[in-house]
Backbone bond lengths (Angstrom), bond angles and torsions (degrees), N, CA, C in turn:
res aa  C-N    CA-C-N  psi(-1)  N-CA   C-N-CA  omega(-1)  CA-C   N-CA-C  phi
1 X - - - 1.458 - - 1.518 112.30 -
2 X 1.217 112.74 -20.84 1.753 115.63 -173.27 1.646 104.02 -95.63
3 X 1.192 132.83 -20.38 1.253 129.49 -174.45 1.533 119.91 -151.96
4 X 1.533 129.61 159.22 1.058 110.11 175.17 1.535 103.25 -148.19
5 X 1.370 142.34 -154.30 1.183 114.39 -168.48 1.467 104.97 -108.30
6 X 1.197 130.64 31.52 1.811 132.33 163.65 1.965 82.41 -131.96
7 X 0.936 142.27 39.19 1.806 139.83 137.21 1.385 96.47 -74.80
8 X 1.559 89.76 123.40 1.618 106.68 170.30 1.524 116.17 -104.24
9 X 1.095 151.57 111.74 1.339 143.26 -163.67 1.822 108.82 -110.56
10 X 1.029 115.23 179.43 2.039 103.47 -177.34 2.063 83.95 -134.77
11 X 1.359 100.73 118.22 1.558 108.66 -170.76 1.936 98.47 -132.32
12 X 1.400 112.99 70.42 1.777 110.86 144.31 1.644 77.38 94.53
13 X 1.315 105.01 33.36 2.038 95.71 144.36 1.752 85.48 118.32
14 X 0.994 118.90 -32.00 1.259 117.62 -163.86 1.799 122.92 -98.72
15 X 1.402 131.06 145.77 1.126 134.09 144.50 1.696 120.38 -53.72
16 X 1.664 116.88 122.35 1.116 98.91 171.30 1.535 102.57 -158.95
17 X 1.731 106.11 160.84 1.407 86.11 170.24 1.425 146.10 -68.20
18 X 1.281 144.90 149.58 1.532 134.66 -166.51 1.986 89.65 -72.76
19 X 1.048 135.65 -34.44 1.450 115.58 -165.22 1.630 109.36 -94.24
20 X 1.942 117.49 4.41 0.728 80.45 -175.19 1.996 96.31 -133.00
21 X 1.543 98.54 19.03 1.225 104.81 143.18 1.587 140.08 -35.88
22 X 1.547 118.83 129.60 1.379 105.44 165.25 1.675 108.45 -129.75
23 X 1.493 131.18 -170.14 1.132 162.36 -156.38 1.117 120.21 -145.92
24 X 1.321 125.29 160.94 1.740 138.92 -176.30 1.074 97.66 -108.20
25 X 1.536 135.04 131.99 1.261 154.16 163.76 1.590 106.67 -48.88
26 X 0.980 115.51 -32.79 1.534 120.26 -150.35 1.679 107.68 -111.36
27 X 1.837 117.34 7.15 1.002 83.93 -169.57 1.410 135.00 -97.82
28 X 1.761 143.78 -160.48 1.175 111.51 -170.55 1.705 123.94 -66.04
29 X 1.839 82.52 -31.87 1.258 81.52 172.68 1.021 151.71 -46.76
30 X 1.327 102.59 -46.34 1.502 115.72 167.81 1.560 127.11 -51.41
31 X 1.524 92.75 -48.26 1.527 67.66 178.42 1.359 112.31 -120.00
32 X 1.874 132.08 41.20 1.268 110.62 170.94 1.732 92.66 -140.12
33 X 1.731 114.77 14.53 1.178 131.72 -178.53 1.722 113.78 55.78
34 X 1.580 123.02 34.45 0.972 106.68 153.99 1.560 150.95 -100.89
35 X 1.108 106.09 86.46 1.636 132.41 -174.29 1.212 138.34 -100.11
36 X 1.467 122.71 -153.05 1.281 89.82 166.22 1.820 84.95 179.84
37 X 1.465 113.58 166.28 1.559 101.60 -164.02 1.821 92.08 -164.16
38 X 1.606 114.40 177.99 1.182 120.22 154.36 1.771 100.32 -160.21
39 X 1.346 78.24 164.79 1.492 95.45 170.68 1.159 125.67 -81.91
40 X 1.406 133.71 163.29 1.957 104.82 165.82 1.847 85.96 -168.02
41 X 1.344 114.13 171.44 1.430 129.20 -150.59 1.702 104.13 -153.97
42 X 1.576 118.83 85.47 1.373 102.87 175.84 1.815 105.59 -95.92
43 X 1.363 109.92 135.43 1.603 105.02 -171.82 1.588 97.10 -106.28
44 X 1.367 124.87 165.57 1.696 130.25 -175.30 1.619 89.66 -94.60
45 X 1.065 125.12 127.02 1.454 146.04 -173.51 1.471 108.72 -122.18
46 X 1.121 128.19 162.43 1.541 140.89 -173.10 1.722 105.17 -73.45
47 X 1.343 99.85 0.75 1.611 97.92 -179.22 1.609 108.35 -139.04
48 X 1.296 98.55 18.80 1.712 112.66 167.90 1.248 100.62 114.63
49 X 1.592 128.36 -148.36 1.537 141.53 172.83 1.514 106.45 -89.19
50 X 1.460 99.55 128.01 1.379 96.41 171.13 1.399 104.77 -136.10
51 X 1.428 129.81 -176.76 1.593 112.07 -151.26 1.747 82.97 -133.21
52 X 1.399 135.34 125.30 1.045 138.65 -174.98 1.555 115.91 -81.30
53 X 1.324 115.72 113.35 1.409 116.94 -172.59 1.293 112.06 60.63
54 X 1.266 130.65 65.08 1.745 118.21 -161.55 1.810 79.50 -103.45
55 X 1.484 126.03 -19.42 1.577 128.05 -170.47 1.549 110.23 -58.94
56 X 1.718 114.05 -39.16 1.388 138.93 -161.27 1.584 96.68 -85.51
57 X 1.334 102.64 -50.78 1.639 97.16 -177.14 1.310 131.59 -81.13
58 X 1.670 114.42 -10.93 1.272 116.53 167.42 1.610 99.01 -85.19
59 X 0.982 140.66 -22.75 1.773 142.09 -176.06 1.584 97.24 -67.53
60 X 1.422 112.35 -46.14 1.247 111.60 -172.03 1.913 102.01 -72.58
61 X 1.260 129.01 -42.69 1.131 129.17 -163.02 1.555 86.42 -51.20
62 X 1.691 116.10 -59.54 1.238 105.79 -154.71 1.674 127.65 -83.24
63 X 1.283 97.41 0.38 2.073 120.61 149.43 1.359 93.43 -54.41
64 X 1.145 120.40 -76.43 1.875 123.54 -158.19 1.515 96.94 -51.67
65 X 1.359 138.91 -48.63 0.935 146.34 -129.20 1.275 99.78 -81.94
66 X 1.995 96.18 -51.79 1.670 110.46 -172.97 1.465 100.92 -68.25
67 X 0.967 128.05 -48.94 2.062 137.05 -172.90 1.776 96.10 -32.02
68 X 1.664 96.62 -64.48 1.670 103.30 -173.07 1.525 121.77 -88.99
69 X 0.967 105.20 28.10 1.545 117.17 158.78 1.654 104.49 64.99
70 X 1.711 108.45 46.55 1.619 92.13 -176.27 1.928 79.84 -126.33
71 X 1.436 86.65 163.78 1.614 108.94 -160.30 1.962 85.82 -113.68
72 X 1.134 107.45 108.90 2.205 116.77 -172.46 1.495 74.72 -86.24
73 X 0.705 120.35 174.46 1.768 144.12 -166.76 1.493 93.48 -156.67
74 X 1.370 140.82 39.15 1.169 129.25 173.75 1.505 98.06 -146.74
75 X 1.568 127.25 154.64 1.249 120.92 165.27 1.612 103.23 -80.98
76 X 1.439 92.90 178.77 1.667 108.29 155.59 1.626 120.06 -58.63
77 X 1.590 96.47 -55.27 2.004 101.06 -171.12 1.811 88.16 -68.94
78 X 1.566 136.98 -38.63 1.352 115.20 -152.25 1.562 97.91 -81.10
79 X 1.608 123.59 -14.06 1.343 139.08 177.26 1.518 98.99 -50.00
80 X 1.348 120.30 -90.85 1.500 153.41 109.32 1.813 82.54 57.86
81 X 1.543 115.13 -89.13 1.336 130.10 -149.05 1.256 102.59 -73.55
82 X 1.415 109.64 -47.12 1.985 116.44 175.37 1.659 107.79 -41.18
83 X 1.219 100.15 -53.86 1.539 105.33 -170.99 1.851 102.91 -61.73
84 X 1.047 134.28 -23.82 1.118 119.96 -166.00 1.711 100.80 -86.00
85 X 1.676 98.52 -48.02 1.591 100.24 -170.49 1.643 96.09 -63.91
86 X 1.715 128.90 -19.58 1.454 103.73 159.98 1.450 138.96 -49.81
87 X 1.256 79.40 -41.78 1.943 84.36 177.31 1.307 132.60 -79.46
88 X 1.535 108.68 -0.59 1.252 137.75 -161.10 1.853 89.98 -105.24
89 X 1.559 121.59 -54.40 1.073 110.05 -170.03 1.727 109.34 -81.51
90 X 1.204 110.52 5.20 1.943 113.52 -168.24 1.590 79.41 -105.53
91 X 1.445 141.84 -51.14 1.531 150.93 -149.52 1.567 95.33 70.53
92 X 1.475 134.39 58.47 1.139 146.15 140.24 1.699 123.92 -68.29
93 X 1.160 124.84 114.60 1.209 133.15 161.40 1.825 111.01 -89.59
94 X 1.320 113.14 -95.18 1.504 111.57 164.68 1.269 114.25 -58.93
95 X 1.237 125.89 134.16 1.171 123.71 -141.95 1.736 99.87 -171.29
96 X 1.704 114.45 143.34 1.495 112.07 157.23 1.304 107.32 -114.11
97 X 1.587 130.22 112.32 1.572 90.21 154.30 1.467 131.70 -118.12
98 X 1.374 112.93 -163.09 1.696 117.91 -160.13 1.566 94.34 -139.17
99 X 1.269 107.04 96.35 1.637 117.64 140.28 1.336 132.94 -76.19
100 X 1.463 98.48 132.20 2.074 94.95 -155.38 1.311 101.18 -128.87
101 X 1.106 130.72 89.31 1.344 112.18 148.84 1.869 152.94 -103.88
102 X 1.004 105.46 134.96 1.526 120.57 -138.76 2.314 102.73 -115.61
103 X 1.158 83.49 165.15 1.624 74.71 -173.21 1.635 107.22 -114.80
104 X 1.635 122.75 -173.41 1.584 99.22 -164.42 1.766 82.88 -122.49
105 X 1.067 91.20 -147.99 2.135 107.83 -164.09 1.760 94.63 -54.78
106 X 1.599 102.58 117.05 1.759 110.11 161.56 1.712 86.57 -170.72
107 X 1.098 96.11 154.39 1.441 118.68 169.71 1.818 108.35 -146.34
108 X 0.806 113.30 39.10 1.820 116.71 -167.47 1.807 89.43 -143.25
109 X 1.180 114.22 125.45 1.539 132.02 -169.95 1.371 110.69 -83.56
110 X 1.840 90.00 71.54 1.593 99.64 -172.64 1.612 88.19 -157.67
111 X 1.494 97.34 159.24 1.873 115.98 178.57 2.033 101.55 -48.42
112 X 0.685 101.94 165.14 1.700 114.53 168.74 1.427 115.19 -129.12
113 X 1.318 151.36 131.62 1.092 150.15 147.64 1.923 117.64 -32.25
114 X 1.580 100.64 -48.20 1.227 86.42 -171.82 1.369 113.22 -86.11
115 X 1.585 112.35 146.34 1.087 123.67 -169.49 1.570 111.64 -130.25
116 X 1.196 119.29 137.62 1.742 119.56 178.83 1.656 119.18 -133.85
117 X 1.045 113.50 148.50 1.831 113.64 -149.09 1.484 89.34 -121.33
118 X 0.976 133.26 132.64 1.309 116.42 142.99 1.878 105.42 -140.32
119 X 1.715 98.75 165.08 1.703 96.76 -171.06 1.437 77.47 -132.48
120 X 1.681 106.15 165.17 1.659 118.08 -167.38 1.581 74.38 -169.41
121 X 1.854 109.71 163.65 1.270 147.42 167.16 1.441 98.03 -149.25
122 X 1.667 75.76 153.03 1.771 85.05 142.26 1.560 99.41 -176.65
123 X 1.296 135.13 -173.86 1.547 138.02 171.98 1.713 114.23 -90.74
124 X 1.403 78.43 122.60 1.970 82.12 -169.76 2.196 94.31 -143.78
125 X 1.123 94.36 133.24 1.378 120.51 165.09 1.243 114.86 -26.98
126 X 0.960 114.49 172.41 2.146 128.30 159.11 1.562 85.23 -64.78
127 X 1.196 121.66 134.06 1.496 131.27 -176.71 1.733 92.23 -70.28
128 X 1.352 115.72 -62.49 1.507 109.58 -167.59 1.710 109.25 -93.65
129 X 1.378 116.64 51.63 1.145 100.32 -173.56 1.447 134.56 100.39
130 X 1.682 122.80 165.30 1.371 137.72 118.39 1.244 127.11 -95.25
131 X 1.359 131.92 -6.25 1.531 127.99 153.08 1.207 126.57 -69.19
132 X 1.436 120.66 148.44 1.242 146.49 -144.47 2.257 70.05 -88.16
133 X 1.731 90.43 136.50 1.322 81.20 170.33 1.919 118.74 -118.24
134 X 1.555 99.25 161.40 1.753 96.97 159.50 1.130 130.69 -106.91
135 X 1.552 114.27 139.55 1.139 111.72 -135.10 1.499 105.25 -140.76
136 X 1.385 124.40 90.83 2.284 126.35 168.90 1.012 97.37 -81.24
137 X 1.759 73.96 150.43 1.551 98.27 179.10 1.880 104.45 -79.99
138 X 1.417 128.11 136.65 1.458 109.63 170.62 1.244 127.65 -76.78
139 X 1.274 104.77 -176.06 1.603 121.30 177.06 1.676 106.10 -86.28
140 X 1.432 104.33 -24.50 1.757 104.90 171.72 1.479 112.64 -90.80
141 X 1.698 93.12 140.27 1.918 106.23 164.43 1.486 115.62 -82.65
142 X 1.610 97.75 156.25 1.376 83.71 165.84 1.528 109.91 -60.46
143 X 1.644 96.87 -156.33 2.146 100.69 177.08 1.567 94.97 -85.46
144 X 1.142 119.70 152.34 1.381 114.79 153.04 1.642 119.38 -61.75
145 X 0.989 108.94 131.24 1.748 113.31 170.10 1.184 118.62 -41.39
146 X 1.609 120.44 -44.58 1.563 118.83 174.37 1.412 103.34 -66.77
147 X 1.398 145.35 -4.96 1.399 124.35 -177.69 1.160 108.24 -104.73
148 X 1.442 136.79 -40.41 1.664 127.76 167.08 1.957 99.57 -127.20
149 X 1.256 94.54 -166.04 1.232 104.41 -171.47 1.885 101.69 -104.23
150 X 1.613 101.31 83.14 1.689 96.90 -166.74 1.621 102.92 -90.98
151 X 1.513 111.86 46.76 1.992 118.51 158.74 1.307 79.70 -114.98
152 X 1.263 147.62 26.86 1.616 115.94 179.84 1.395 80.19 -136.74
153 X 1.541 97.56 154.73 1.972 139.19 -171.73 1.883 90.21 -75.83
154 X 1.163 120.22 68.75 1.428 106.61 174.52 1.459 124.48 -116.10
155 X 1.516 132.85 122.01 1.349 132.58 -144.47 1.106 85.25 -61.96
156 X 1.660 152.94 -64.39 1.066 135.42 -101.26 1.665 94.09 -96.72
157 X 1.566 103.25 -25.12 1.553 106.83 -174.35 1.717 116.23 -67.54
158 X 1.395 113.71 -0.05 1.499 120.08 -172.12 1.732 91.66 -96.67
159 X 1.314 127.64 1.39 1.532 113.11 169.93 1.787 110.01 -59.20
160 X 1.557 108.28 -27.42 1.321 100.51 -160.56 1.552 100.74 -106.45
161 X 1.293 125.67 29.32 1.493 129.39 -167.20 1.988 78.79 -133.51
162 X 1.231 137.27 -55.67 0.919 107.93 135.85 1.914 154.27 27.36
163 X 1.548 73.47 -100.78 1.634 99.14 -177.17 1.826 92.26 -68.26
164 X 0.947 120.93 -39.28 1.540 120.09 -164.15 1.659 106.14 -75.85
165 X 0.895 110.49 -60.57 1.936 117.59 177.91 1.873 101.57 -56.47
166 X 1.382 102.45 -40.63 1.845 96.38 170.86 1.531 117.07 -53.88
167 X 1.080 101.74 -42.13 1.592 108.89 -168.79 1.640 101.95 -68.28
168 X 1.429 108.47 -59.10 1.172 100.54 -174.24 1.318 124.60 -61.58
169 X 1.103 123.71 -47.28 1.662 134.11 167.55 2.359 102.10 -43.44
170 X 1.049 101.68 -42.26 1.525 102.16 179.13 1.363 103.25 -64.91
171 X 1.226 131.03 -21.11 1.708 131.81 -153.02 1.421 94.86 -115.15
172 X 1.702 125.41 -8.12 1.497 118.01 -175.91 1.716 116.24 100.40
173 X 1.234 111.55 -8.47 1.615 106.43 163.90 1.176 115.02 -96.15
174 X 1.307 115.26 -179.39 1.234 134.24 -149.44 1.917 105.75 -111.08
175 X 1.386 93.12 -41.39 1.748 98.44 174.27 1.382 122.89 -146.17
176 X 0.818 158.63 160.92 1.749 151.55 171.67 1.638 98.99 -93.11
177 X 1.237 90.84 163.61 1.888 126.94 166.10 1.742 111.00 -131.92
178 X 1.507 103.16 115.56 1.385 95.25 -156.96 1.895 74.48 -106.50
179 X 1.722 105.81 161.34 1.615 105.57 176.29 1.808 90.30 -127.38
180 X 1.337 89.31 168.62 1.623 105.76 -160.12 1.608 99.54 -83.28
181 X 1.326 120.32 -169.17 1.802 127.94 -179.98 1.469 110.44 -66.73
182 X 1.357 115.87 -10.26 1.535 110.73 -164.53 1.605 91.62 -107.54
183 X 1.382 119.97 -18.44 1.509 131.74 -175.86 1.675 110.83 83.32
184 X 1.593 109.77 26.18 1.538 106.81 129.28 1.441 141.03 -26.57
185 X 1.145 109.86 147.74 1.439 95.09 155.44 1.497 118.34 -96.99
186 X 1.512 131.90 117.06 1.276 144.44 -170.34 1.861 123.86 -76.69
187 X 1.275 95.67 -56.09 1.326 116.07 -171.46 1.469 132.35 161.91
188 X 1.168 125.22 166.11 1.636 117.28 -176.20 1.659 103.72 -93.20
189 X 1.202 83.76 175.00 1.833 90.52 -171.01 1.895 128.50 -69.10
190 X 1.396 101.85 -4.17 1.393 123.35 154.37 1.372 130.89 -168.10
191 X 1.699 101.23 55.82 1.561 123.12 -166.05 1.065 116.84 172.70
192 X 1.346 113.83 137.87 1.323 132.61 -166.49 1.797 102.78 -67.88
193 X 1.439 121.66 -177.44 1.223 115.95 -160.32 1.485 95.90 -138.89
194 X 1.298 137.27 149.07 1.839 136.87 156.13 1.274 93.55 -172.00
195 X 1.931 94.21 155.01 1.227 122.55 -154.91 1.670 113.92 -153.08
196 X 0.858 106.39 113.00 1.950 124.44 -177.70 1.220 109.12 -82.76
197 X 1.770 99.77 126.04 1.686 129.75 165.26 0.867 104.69 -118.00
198 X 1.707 116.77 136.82 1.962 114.97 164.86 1.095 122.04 21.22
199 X 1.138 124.65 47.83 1.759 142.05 -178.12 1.653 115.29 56.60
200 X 1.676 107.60 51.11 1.565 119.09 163.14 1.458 105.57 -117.29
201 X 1.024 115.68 115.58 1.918 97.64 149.57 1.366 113.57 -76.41
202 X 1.807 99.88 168.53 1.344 121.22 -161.26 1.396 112.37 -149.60
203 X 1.401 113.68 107.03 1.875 121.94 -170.23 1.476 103.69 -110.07
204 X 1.028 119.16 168.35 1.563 138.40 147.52 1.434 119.10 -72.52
205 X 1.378 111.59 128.64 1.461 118.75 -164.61 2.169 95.69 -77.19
206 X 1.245 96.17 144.07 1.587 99.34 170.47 1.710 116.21 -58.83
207 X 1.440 136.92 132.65 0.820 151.17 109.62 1.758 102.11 -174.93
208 X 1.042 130.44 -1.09 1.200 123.55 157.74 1.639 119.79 -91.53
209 X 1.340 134.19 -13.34 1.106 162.65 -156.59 1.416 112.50 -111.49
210 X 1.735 124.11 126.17 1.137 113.19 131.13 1.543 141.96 0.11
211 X 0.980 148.52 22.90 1.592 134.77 171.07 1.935 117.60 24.77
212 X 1.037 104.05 30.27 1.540 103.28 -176.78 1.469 127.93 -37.13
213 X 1.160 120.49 111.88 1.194 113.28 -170.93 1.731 98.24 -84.56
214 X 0.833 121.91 -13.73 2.240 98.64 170.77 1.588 81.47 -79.97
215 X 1.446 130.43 -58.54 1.588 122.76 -164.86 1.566 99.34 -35.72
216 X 1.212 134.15 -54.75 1.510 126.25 -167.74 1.516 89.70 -79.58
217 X 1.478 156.87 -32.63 1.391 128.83 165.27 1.238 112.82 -53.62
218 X 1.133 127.34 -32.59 1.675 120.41 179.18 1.325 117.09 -53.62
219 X 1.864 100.90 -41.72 0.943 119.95 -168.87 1.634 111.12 -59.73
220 X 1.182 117.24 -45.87 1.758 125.83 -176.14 1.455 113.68 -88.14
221 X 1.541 124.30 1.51 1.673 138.03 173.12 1.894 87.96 -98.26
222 X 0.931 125.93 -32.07 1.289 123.10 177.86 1.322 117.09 -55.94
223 X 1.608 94.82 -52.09 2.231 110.83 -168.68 1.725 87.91 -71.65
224 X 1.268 121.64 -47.75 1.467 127.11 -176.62 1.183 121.36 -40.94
225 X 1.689 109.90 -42.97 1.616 118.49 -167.86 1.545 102.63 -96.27
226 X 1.403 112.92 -0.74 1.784 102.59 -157.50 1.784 130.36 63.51
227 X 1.423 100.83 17.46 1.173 122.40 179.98 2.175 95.04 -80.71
228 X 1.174 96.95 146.30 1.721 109.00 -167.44 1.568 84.74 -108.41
229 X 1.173 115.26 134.25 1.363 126.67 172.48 1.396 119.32 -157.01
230 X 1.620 117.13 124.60 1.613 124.42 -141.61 1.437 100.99 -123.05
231 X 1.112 121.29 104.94 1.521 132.34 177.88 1.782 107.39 -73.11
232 X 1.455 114.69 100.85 1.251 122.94 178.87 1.308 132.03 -167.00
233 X 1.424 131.92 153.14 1.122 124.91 150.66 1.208 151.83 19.61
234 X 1.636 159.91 19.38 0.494 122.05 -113.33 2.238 96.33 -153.21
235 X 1.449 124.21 141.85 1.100 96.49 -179.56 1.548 130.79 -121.45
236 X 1.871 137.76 -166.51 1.603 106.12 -156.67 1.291 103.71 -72.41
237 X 1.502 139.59 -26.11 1.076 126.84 -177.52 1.953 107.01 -48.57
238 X 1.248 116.32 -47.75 1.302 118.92 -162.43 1.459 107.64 -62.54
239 X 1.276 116.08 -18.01 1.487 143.19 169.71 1.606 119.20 -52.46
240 X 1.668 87.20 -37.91 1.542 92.48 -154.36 1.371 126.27 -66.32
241 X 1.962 93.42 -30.27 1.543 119.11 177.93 1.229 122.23 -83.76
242 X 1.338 109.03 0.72 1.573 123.03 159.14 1.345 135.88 -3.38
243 X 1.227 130.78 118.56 1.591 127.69 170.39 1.604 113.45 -63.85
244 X 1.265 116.22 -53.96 1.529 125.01 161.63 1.545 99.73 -158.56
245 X 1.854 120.01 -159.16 1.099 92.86 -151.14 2.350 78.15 177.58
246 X 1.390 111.44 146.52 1.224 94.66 -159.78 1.861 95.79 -171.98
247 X 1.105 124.43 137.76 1.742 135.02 161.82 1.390 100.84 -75.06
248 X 1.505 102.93 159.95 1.122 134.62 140.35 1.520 140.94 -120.60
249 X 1.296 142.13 141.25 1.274 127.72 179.01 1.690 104.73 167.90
250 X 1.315 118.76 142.42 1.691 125.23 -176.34 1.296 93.38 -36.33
251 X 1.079 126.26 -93.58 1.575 122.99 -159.27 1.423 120.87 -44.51
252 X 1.191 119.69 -51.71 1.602 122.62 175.39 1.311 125.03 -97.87
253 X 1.939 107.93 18.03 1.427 121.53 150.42 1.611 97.16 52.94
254 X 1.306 120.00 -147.58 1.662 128.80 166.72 1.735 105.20 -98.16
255 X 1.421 93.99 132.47 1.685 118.16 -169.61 1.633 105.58 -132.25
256 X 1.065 114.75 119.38 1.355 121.52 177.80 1.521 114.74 -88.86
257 X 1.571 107.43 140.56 1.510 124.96 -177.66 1.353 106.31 -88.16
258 X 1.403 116.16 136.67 1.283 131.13 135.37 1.564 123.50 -10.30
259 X 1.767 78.91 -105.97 1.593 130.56 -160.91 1.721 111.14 -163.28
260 X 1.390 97.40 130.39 1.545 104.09 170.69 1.400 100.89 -111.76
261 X 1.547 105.51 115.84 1.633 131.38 166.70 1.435 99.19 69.43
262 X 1.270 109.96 64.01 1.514 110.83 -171.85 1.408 128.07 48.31
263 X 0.996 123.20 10.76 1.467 107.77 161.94 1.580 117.23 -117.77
264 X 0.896 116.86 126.63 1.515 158.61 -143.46 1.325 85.70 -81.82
265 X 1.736 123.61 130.60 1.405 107.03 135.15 1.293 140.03 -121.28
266 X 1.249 118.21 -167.92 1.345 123.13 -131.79 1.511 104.01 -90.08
267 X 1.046 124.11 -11.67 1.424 110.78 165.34 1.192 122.81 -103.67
268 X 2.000 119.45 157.81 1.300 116.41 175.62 1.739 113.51 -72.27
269 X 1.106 124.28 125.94 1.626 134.91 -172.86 1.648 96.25 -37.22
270 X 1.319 120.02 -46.19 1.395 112.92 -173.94 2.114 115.37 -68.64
271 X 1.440 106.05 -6.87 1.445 125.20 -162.65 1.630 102.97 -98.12
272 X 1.375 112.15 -11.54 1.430 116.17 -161.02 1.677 107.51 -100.92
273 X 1.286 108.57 159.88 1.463 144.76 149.74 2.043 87.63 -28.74
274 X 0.953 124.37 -100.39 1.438 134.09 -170.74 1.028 97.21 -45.22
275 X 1.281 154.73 -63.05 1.418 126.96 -155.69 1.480 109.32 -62.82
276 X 1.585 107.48 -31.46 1.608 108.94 -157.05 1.878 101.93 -80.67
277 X 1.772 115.73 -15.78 1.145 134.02 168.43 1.425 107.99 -68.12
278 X 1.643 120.80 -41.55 1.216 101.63 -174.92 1.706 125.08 -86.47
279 X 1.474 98.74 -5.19 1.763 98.90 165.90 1.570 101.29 -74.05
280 X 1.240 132.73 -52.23 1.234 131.78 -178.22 1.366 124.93 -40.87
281 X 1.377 113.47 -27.44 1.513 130.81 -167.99 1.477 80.66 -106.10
282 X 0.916 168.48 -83.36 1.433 156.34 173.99 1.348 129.96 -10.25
283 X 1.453 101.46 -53.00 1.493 120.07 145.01 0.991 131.79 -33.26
284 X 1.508 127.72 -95.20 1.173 131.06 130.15 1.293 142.60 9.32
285 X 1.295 130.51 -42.99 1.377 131.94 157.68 1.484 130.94 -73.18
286 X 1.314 101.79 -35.06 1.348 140.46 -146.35 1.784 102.47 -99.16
287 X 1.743 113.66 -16.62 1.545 132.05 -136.90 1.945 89.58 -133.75
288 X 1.143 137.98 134.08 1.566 139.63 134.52 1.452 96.53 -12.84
289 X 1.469 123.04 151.83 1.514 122.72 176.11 1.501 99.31 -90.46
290 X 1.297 105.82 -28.39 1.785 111.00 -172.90 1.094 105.64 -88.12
291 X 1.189 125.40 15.36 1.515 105.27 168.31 1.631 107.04 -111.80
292 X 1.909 105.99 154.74 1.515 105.55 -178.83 1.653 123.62 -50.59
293 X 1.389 102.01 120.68 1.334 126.50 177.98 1.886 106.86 -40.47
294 X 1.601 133.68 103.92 1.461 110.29 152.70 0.970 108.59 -130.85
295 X 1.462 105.67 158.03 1.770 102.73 -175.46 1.434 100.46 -83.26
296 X 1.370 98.71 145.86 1.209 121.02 174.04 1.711 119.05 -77.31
């Protein structure tokens, strides 16, 4: 589904094909997962494909990058331009793509000099859907903050986002809610988390969390709409009594909740805070940034 044999991918300076690409057996990445990646979302717009926030997500690549001690050999703007002539050489308009960067031959639990880039697309769905999803809380935490740097895009940290969506999918849901060391609620296993009271939303404050960049678009469709939205604390019981309840994240855009641990909430998905966010974010992507904001 990610490639086929005319997928063109850009791998360490070069044009090449995705099937006929290769890799180093040996590198760190591979086997001690230190890497580093982002998500990104180009939508077909009235003025062709354009890549939403691609400025935010290459800044962020190169946060992750600096945290884990890898040296990107690419700017932001030359980031920026690759991605376009990607979509240009696949003829992608809607579009996901995946910037990867990965390290070359070390096995000794130290930085490496060599470094390898590669960018890939292809057309992929709402990751979780258009159904309203169900959603346990797991038996896994996020990482603690004192043990890696969990605001940074780092492959190795998706072992336990992983382990969390396995479990739940084995138990009959649809997605997990993982809670932080104090037994917060943190975030889902590749998406940010918010939750509606009597017309408030309700997020997880940053430093246990992902840094989501759609989570901070929500965040500025919020100040936009006059929607009140309270960055805090907060845990699944407090969840439970919920008005409705919804992810965020590039791939699965805005995704509407069910019920966390069977209990249902109380509004119809079309009645909520999130639904009326996710035309906006539709909008919005889909819209010039400079032009006047309306909901659709």
């Amino acid at each position: 589904m990610y490639f086929n044999n005319q997928t063109t991918i850009f791998l360490d300076g070069k044009w090449t094909k995705a099937a006929e690409a290769t890799t180093d057996l040996y590198t760190q990445s591979l086997h001690y997962g230190s890497g580093v990646f982002e998500g990104i979302r180009a939508y077909k717009t009235e003025d062709g494909a354009k890549i939403f926030k691609a400025k935010e997500h290459f800044e962020r690549l190169h946060y992750s990058a600096r945290k884990m001690h890898i040296n990107l050999p690419y700017s932001v703007e030359e980031l920026e331009k690759l991605s376009y002539e990607l979509l240009v050489h696949n003829q992608l308009e809607d579009a996901y793509l995946r910037p990867l960067v990965y390290l070359g031959q070390n096995m000794a639990l130290q930085p490496t000099e060599e470094v390898h880039v590669m960018l890939c697309a292809w057309s992929w769905d709402r990751y979780l859907g258009d159904q309203l999803l169900r959603v346990k809380t797991s038996s896994f935490q996020r990482p603690n903050p004192k043990s890696c740097f969990v605001e940074a895009k780092v492959t190795g940290h998706y072992t336990n986002s992983i382990l969390a969506t396995t479990e739940a999918k084995q138990k009959g849901y649809d997605e997990a809610l993982l809670l932080d060391m104090n037994g917060f609620v943190a975030e889902g296993p590749g998406a940010n988390f918010f939750y509606e009271k009597d017309d408030v939303l309700y997020t997880a404050p940053l430093g246990n969390i992902l840094a989501g960049i759609t989570r901070q678009t929500i965040l500025e469709l919020c100040n936009e709409l006059g929607v009140e939205c309270r960055e805090k604390f907060f845990t699944a019981e407090d969840v439970y009594n919920a008005d409705s309840a919804f992810f965020t994240g590039t791939a699965a855009e805005v995704a509407g909740i069910a019920s966390l641990d069977d209990h249902t909430f109380n509004l119809k998905w079309e009645d909520s805070l999130g639904y009326q966010l996710s035309l906006a974010y539709q909008n919005r992507v889909r819209k010039k940034e400079y032009k006047l904001f309306e909901l659709v």
